[in-house]
N, C-alpha and C positions, 0 to 999 in steps of 0.2 A: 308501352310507357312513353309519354311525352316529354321532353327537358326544354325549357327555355330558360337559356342565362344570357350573360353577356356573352361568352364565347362562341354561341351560337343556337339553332334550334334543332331538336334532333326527334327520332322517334325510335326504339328501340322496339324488335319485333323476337319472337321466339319461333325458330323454323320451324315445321313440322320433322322435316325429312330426318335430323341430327338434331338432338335434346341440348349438345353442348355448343352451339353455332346460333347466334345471335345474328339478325339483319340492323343494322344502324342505316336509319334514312335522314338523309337532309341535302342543304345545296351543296353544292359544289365547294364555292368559299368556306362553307363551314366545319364540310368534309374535312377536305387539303389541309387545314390551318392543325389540323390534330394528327391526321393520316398521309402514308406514302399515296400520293396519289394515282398510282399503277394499282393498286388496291381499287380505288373506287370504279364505279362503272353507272350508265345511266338507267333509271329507273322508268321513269316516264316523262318525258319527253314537255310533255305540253304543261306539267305542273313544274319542272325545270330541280326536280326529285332525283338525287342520286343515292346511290350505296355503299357499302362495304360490309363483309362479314367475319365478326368478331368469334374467337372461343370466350367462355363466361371469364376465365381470366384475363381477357384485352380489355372486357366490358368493364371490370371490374377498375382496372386501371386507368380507364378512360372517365368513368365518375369519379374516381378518387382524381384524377386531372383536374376535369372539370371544378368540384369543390375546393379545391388547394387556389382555386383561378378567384372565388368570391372573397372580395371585403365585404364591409358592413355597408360602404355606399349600392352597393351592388344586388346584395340578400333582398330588395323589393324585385328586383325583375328576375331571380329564381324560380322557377314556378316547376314542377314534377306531377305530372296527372296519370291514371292510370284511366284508361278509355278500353270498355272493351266492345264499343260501335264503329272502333277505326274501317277504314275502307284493306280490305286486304289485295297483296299483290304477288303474284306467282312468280317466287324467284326461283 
């Protein structure tokens, strides 16, 4: 799943390895600004792509963040996709 708000852009990924552990990608700044940043870690390098991973209740907390974060000026640049052509990455 995809998020763009104003807080920042993010990609939410479902592991394989653990059904309850969630990978959340994005930068760095958009990481930090939500997360302890000893949590995150780099993902790749040359798209400037970092991590962290959630249990579905951190995720769940972190949307409901995220939405508590929009007004109405805000609700155009929301956007929520679900892509299932994403590029996958072996964490």
């Amino acid at each position: 799943m995809k998020i763009s708000s104003a807080v920042g852009e993010f990609k939410i990924l479902q592991t394989v390895k653990n059904r309850d552990e969630l990978l959340v990608l994005g930068s760095w700044n958009d990481l930090v600004r939500l997360f302890d940043s000893s949590r995150t870690f780099l993902v790749n390098r040359a798209e400037n792509l970092f991590g962290l991973y959630l249990c579905k209740q951190e995720c769940a907390d972190f949307l409901t963040k995220i939405l508590q974060q929009i007004d109405n000026q805000d609700s155009e640049d929301f956007r929520i996709e679900k892509n299932l052509t994403e590029k996958r990455y072996l964490a």
